[in-house]
Each structure stands twice: as C-alpha cells, then as structure tokens.
C-alpha positions as CSV (number, residue, x, y, z in Angstrom):
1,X,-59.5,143.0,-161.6
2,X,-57.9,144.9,-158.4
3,X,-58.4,148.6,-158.6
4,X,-56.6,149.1,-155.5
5,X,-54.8,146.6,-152.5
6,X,-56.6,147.2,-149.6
7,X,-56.1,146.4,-146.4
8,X,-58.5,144.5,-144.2
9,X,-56.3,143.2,-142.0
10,X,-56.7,139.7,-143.4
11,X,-60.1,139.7,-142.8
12,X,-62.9,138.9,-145.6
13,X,-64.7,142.3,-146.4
14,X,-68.5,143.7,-146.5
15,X,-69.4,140.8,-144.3
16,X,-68.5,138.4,-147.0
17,X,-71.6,139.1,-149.0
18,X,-69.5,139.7,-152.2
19,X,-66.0,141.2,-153.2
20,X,-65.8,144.8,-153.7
21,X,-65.4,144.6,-157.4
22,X,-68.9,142.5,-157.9
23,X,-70.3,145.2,-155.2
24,X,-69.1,148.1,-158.3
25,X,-71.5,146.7,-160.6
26,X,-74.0,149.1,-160.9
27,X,-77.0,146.1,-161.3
28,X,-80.8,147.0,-161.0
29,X,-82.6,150.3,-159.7
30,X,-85.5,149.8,-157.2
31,X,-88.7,150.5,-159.9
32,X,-87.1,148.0,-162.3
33,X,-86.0,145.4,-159.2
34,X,-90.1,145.9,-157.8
35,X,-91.1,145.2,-161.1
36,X,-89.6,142.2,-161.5
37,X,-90.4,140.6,-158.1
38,X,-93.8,141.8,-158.2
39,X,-93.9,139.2,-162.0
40,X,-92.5,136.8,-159.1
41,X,-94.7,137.1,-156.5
42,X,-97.4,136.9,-159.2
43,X,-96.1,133.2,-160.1
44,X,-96.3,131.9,-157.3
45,X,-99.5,133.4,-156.0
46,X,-101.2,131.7,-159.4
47,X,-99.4,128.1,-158.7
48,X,-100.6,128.3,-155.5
49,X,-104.1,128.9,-156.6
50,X,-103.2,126.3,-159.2
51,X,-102.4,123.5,-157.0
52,X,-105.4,124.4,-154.5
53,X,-108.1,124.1,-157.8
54,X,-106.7,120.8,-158.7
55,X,-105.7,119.3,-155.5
56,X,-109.2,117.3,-155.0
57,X,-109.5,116.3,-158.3
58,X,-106.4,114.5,-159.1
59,X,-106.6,111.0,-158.8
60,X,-103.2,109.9,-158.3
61,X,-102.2,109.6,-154.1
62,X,-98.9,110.8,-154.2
63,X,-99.4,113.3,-156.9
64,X,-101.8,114.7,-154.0
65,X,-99.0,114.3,-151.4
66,X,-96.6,116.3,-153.2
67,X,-99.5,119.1,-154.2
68,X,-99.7,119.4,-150.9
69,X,-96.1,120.3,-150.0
70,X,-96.0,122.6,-152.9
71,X,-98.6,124.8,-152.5
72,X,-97.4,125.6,-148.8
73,X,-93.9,126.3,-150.1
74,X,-95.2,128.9,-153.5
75,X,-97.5,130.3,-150.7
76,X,-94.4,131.3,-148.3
77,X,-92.6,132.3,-151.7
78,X,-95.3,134.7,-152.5
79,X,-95.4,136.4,-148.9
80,X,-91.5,136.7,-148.6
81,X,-91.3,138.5,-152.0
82,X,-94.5,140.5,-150.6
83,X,-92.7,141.2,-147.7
84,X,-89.7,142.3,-149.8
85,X,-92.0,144.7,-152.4
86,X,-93.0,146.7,-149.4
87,X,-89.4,147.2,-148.0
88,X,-88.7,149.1,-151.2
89,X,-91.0,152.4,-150.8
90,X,-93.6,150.3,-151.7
91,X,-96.9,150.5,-149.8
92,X,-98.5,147.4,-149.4
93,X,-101.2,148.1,-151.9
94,X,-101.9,146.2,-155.2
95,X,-100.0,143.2,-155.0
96,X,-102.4,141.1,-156.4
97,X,-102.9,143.3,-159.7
98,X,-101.8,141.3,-162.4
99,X,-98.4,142.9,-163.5
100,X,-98.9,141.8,-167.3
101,X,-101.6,140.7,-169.2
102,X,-100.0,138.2,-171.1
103,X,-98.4,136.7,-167.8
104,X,-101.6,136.4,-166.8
105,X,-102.9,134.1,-170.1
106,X,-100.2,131.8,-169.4
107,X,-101.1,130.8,-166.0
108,X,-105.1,130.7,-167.1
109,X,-103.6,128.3,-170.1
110,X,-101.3,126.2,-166.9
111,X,-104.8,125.9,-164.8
112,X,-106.5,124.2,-167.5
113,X,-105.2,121.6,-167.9
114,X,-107.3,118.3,-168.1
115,X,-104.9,115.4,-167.2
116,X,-103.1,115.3,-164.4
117,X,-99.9,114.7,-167.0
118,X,-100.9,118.0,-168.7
119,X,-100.8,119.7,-164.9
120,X,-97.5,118.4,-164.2
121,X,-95.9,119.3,-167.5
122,X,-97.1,122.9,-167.2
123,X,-96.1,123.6,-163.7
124,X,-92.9,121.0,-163.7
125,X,-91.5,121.4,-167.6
126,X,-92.8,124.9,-168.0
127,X,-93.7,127.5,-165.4
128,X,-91.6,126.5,-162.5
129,X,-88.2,125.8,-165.0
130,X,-88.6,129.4,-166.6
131,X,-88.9,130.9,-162.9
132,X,-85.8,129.6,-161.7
133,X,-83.9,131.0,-165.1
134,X,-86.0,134.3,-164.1
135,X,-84.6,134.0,-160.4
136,X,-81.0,133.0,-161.5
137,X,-80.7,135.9,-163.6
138,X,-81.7,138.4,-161.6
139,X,-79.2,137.4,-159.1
140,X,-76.7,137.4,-161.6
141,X,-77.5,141.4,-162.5
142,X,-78.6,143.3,-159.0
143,X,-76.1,144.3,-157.1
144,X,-75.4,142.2,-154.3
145,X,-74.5,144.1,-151.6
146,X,-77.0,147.1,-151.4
147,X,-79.7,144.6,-153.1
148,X,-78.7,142.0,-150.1
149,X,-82.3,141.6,-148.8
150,X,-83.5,140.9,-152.0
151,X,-80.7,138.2,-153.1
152,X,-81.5,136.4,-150.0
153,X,-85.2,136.0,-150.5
154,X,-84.5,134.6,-153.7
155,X,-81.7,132.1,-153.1
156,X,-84.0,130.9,-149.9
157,X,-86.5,130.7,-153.0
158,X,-84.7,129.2,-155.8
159,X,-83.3,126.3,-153.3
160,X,-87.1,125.1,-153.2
161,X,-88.3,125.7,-156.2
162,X,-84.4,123.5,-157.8
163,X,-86.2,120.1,-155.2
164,X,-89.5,120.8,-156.8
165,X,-88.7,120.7,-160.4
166,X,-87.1,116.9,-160.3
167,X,-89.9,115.3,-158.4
168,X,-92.0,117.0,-161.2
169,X,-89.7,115.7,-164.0
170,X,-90.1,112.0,-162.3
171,X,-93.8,112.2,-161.8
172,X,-94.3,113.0,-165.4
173,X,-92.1,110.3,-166.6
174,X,-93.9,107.8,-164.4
175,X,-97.8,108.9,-165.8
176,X,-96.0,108.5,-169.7
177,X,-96.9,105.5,-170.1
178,X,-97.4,104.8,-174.4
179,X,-96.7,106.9,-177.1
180,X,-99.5,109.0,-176.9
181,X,-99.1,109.7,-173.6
182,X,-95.5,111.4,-174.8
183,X,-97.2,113.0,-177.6
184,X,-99.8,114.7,-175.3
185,X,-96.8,116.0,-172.8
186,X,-95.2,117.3,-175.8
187,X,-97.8,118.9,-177.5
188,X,-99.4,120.4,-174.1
189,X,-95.8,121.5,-173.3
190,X,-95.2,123.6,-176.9
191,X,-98.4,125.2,-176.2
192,X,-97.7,126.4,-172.8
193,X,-94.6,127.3,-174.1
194,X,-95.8,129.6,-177.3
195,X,-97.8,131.4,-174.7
196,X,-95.3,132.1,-172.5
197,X,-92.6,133.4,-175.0
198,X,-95.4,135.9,-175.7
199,X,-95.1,137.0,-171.8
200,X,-91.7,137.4,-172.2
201,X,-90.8,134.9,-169.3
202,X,-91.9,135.4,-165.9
203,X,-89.3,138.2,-165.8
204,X,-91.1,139.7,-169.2
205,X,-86.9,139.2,-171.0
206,X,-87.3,136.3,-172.4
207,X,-86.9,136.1,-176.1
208,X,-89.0,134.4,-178.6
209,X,-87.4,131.8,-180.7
210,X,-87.2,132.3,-184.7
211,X,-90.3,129.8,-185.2
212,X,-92.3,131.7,-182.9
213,X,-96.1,131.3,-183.4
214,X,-98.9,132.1,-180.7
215,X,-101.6,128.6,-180.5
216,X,-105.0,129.3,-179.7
217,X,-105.5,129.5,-176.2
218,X,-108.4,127.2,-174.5
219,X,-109.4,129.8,-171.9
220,X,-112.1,131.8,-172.7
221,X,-111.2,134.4,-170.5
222,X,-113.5,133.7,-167.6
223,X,-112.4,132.8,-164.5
224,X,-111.5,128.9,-164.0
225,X,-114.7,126.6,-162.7
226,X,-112.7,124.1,-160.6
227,X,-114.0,120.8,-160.1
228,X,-114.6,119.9,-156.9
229,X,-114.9,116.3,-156.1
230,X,-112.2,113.9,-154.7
231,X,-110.9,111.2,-156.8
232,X,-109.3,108.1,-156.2
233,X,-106.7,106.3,-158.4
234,X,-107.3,102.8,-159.5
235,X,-105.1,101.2,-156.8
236,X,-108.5,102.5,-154.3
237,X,-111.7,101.3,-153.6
238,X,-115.0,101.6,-151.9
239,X,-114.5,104.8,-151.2
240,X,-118.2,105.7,-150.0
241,X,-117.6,102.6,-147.2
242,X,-117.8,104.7,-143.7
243,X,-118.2,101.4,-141.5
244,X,-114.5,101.8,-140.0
245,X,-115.2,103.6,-136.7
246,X,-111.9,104.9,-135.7
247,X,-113.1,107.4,-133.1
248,X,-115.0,104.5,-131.0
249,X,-112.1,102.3,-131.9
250,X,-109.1,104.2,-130.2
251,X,-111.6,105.4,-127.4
252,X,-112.6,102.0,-126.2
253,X,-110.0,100.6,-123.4
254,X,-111.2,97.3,-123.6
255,X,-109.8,97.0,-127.0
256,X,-106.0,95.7,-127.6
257,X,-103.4,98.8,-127.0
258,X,-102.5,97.6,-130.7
259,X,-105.9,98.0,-132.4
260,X,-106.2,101.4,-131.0
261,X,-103.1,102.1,-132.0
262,X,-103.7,101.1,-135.7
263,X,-107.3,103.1,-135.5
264,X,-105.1,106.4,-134.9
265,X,-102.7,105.5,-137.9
266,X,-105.4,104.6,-139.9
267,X,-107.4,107.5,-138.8
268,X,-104.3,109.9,-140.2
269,X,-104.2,108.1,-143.6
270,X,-107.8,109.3,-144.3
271,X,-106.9,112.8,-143.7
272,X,-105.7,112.9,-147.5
273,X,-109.8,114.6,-147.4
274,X,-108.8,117.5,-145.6
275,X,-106.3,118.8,-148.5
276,X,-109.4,117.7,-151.0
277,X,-111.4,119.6,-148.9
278,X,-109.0,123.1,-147.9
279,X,-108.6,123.2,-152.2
280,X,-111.8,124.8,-153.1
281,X,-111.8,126.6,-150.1
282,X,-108.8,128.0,-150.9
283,X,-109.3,129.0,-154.6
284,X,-112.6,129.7,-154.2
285,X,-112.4,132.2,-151.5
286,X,-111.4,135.9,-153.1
287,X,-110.4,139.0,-151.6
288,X,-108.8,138.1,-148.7
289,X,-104.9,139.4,-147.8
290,X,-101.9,137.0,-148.7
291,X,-101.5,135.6,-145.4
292,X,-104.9,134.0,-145.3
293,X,-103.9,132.0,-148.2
294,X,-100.3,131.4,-146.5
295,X,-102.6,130.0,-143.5
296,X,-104.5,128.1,-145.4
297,X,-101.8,126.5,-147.3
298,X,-99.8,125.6,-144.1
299,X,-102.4,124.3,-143.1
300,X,-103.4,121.7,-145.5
301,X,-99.3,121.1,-145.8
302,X,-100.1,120.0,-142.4
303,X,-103.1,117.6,-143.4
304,X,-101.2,116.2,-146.0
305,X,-98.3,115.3,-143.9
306,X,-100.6,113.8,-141.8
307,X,-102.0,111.5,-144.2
308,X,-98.5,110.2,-144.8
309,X,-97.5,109.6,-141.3
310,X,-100.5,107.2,-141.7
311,X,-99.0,105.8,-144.7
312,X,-96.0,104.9,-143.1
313,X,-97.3,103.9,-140.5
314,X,-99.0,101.0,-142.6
315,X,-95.4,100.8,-144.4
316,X,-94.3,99.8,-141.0
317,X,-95.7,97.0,-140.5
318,X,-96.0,95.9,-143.9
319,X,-100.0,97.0,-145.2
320,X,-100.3,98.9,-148.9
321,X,-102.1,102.0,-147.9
322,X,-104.5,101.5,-150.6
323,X,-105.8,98.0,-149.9
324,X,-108.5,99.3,-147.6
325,X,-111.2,101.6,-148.0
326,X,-110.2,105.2,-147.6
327,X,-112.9,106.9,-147.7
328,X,-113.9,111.0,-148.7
329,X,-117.7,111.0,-147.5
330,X,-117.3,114.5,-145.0
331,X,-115.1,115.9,-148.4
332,X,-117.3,114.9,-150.9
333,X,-120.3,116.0,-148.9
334,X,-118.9,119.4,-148.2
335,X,-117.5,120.2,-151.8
336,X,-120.3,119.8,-153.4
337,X,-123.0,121.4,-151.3
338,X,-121.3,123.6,-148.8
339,X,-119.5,127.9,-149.7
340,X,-115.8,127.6,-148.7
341,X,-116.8,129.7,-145.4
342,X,-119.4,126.9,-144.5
343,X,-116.3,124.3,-145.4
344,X,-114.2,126.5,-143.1
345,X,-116.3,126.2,-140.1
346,X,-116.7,122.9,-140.0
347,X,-113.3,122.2,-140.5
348,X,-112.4,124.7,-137.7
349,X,-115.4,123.6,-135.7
350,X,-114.2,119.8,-135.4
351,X,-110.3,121.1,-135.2
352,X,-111.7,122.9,-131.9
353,X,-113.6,119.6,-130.4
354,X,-109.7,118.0,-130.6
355,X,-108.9,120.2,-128.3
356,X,-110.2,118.9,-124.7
357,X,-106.8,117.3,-123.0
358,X,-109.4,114.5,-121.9
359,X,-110.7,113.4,-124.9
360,X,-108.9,115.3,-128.1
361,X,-105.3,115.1,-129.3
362,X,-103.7,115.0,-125.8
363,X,-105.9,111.6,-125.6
364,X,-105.0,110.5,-128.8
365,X,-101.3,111.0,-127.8
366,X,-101.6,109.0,-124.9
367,X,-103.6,106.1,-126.4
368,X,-100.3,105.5,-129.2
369,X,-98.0,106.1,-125.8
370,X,-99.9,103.1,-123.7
371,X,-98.6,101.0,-126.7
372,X,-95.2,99.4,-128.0
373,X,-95.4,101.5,-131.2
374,X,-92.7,103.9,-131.2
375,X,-93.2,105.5,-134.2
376,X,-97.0,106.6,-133.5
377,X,-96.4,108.0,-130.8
378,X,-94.0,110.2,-132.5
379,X,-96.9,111.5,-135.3
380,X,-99.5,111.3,-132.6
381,X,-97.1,113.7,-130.8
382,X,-96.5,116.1,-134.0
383,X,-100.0,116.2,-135.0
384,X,-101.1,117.2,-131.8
385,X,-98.8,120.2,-131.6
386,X,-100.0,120.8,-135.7
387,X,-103.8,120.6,-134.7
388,X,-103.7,123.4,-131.6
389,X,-102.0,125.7,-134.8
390,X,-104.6,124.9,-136.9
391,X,-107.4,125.4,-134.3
392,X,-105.1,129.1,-134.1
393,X,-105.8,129.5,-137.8
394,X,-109.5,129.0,-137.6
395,X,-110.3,130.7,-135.0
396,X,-107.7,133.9,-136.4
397,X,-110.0,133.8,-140.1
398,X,-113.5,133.3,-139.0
399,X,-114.0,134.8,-136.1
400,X,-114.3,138.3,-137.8
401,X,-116.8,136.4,-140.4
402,X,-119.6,136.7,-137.0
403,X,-121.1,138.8,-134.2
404,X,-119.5,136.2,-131.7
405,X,-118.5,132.7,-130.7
406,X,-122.0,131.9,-130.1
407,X,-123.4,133.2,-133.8
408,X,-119.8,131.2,-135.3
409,X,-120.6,127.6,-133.5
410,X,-124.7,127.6,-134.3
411,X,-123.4,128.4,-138.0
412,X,-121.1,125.4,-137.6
413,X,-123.6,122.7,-136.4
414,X,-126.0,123.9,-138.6
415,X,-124.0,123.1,-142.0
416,X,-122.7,120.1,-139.5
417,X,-126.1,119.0,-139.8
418,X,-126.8,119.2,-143.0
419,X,-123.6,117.6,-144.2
420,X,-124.8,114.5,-142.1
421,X,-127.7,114.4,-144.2
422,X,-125.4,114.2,-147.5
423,X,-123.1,112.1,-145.9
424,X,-126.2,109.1,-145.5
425,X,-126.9,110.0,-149.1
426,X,-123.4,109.3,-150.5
427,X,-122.9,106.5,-148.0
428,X,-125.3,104.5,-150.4
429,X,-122.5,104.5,-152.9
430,X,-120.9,101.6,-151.0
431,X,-122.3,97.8,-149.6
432,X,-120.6,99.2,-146.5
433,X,-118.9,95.7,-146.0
434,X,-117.1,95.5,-142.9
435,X,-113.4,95.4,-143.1
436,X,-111.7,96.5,-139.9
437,X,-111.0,92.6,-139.4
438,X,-109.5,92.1,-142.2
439,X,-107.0,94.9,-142.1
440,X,-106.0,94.2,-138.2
441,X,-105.5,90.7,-139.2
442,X,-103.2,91.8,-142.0
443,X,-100.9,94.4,-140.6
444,X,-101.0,92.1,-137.0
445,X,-99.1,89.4,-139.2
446,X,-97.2,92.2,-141.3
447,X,-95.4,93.5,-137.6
448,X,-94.6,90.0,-136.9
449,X,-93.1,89.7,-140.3
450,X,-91.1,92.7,-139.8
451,X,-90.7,93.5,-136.2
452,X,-91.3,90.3,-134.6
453,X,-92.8,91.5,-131.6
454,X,-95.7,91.8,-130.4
455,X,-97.9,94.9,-129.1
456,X,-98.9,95.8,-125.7
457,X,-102.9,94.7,-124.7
C-alpha cells in the first residue's frame, strides 16, 4: 500500500531502517516492550547460571567446549537487553527479580537435569528454540523505527542464539545412542515442555495445546545444589597423574625448542580445569551486578578456548588429545574444599604471577617463537593478550573483597597452601606413571607424518 508518492529524491528513506508504511504500524508501547525483554533478559541470565552449575560435571570434552562458548555469549545477551531496559525510563533496579513465577519453574525444571542428554534437550530442543520464536515475534510486532534500539539488540541476539541451537540438535543426536536413550530425550523434552506452556513461553503468549496437562515437577523448590567435581569422559584417563611438569619443561633451555614447545601446547589443553573450576564460582556466587557474571563468563570463554588451541595443537601434528593424562588436581582440590571467593583468589593470584615479561606469558610467547611451530606461536601470542584481561578482571572483583593488596595476596597463599595439601591427597588417586616420553615420542613422529620437518633444538 502507498498512501502517498513521496519524493526522496531517489534516495532510500528513514535511514533505510524500514519503509514508511511498516514504520505506521502502531507495534508495542514501552511498559509492554520492558516487560517482554525483562522475560528475555531473565532467560538468558538462568542459561547462564545453567551452563556455569553444570560445566564441571559433564563428562563429555566437547560438550565442555561448547558450554563454554555459550555461557559467555547468554551472559553478553543478558547485559545488552539490560542495557536496553534502562534506556526505556527504566532505572537500573530489579532486573534480577523474577518476572513470572511460572518462568521461573521452568528454568529450575531445565537445571535439573541429570544426564548430560537431558541438559542438552532442555536448553537445545526446548528453552533456547522457544526464545528465538519469542525474539522473532517481537520483531515482527514493535515498531521498527522508533523501537530501533531495541530491534537491533535482538537481531544481534537472535543471530547467536539461530548457531547455537544446531550444534545443540547435533550433540543430542550424537549422545542417542539406543532406544532408550530416544525415549529419555523424548520424555525429558514433553516435560519441559508441559511446564513451559504453563509460562506462557518466554514471552508469557504462548498458547497451550488442546492436550495440555501440567507433570509433576522434580524441584522441590529450593535452590539447585550443583555438583561440583570434574569429570572425564571414557576416552580419558589417569586423571589424578600430576607427573608432567610443563612449567620446568618450557623453562629449561637445555631442552629441545620442540619439547618446550609441546609443554606450552600441552600446558593449554589442561586448562579445560579453569572452566570446571570458574562454574561453581560463578553460580555459586549471589548478589553481585550483571557485569561480574559477564566477567566471569568472558573469562572462562577465554579458558575454554584455550584448552582448544591445545587441542589443535595436538591435531597438528597428529596426537588424540585424550590419549594422555589430563589432569584436574588444582580443580578438584579447589571445588570441593575452597568458597568461590577463595577459588577466585587463587585463580587471580596465579593469573597475576603470569604477568612478569621475564618469566610469565611474554616468556611463554617467546619460548613457542624460538621454535619452527608457527601455529603456537600464534595461541601463545593470543593467550597472552587474554591473560593480562583476565588478570584486569581479578584484580577489578576482588580487590574491593579486602583492606588492601597485602590483606588480598596473604588470603591467596593461604588457601594456596592449603590446596597443596589436597592436591598430595588426590594425587594418590593415580600410580603417577611417567608419560611425558611417551607423548613427545608420539607427536615427534606424528609432525613427521604430517609436516615432514623437523623442529628447531
């Protein structure tokens, strides 16, 4: 329809953000647009407590990997639809209040789950799907010109939430592995699902089916007791084996360029524990504004990507990443005896001794320079920069927590110290058999399988 033929010269009107007759449709007022985005911003804030109370406790590697990514990205979701509330004579005050009581049973429902299939059917079949038809409808219906802001936020949104959903879809089709495995989805998925229709949605409009019927919920309605040691999946072993010394490996400049090389690469690959280990401090930790969680959720984005740069890094020259011990003794340790503030400062405090240009990250840089692997040198280079922002983070949280540096470091060795001690205690898990050999032999062979060539000493 053309109510009148304008002239604009040729040129596309209102900035091309819409044509003048979509910008006539009269779409959503500002109390009913805040209430939907703060149902949104609710979502995401529980998937990301979701994914940080069942990040250490899922077994499966790249199940881990992909946790890892996602929490980060819900977290940023959360604070730009924050971000938006407030623009919309909003104070910044009760954001966190639960915007619907029945919302809020469907996410306690999600959280339980007790197989990691269950987990991904609820966040990757059930949550996240009905959030997109949430987010596509509401940019179907607002206005689009004088809701701009707003339809921006949640394109940028739905773009990441549309990648998430099929590597959700594929992991749960991969863990299906017999019958009742499918009957277990299915069933986990209807349940979810009968809860949710009672919700409404995420956007409260969504109407039940004719067959409706509400299942009995398994929360209790007390808060969620995550559990808080690491697991392995079966392709791992020997866990509790701590006899690989990367630090003294990489340091020592009588060793081949090569071996110190693969102690770095290796090294990253076993930071898969800092995710296991940011999870419980994350969910744990209550009270704190949004953008400590966003921190936090960067951060151990940041960890997890590290672990992979180890991955491939193995991949490269032709070593599983699971056929070595990668052990979880500083995470299990900490998890299990440590509050998430005494987990924070020594996460922070060692962050901080990677610092020194002579000895921390710089060093490491250098060391994977000084050899003929490319590619390290690349993740030594990105990690670096990652680790100074981290050390940023730790110092921008906890400092308040003390009187002064001085109070925050003694705090630090102190649970340092008594980690140590839990750390010899676990170690006993493992005959601590000496592999190092084994694996430099094995990926020395793999690089002249695959690269021909042969590394700097």
């Amino acid at each position: 329809m053309t109510r009148v033929n304008t002239n604009n010269l040729g040129l596309i009107p209102l900035a091309g953000v819409c044509s003048y007759e979509d910008a006539c449709k009269v779409g959503y007022d500002i109390d009913h647009n805040v209430d939907l985005l703060r149902r949104y911003l609710y979502s995401e804030s529980q998937l990301t407590k979701i994914y940080a109370a069942h990040i250490a406790n899922t077994p499966e590697w790249e199940v881990k990997g992909a946790f890892g990514l996602h929490i980060w990205l819900d977290a940023e979701h959360s604070a730009a639809l924050r971000k938006r509330v407030t623009e919309m004579r909003e104070p910044p005050l009760h954001l966190d209040k639960v915007p619907d009581d029945l919302l809020e049973a469907f996410f306690s429902e999600v959280i339980r789950a007790e197989t990691t299939l269950e987990l991904l059917v609820g966040i990757y079949r059930v949550a996240k799907p009905e959030l997109v038809r949430s987010l596509k409808k509401h940019l179907s219906e607002t206005n689009p010109l004088v809701d701009h802001p707003t339809c921006r936020a949640l394109k940028l949104i739905l773009v990441e939430e549309e990648e998430m959903i099929p590597w959700g879809e594929a992991a749960i089709q991969a863990l299906i592995l017999t019958d009742e495995d499918q009957q277990a989805a299915l069933k986990w998925q209807q349940h979810l699902e009968s809860i949710l229709y009672a919700a409404g949605g995420i956007s409260g409009d969504l109407a039940k089916p004719a067959d409706w019927q509400l299942t009995v919920p398994r929360s209790d309605g007390q808060p969620f007791e995550m559990k808080v040691e690491p697991r392995r999946d079966a392709r791992f072993s020997d866990s509790y084996n701590s006899t690989a010394n990367f630090d003294q490996y990489y340091f020592d400049e009588n060793r081949p360029a090569d071996e110190r090389t693969y102690a770095l690469l290796f090294k990253r690959l076993r930071e898969m524990d800092v995710p296991e280990w940011m999870g419980p401090i994350i969910y744990k930790t209550t009270g704190k504004p949004w953008e400590f969680y966003q921190d936090l959720s960067r951060q151990l984005w940041d960890e997890a990507r590290h672990s992979m740069m180890g991955e491939v890094g193995l991949y490269q020259d032709a070593v599983e990443f699971y056929m070595y011990p990668v052990e979880f003794l500083t995470t299990m340790a900490l998890n299990n005896t440590a509050t998430p503030l005494e987990a924070h400062l020594v996460l922070w405090y060692i962050e901080q001794g990677l610092m020194p240009k002579d000895t921390g990250k710089h060093f490491e840089w250098v060391v994977a320079k000084e050899s003929d692997n490319d590619l390290a040198k690349t993740f030594q280079d990105y990690d670096w920069a990652d680790e100074v922002l981290h050390a940023q983070i730790g110092r921008k949280w906890l400092v308040p927590e003390f009187k002064d540096m001085g109070e925050l470091k003694q705090q630090a060795e102190s649970v340092m110290n008594r980690n140590l001690a839990e750390k010899v205690r676990l170690s006993q898990r493992s005959e601590q058999k000496e592999w190092w050999p084994d694996f430099l032999a094995e990926i020395r062979a793999g690089r002249e399988r695959t690269r021909g060539g042969v590394t700097a000493s």
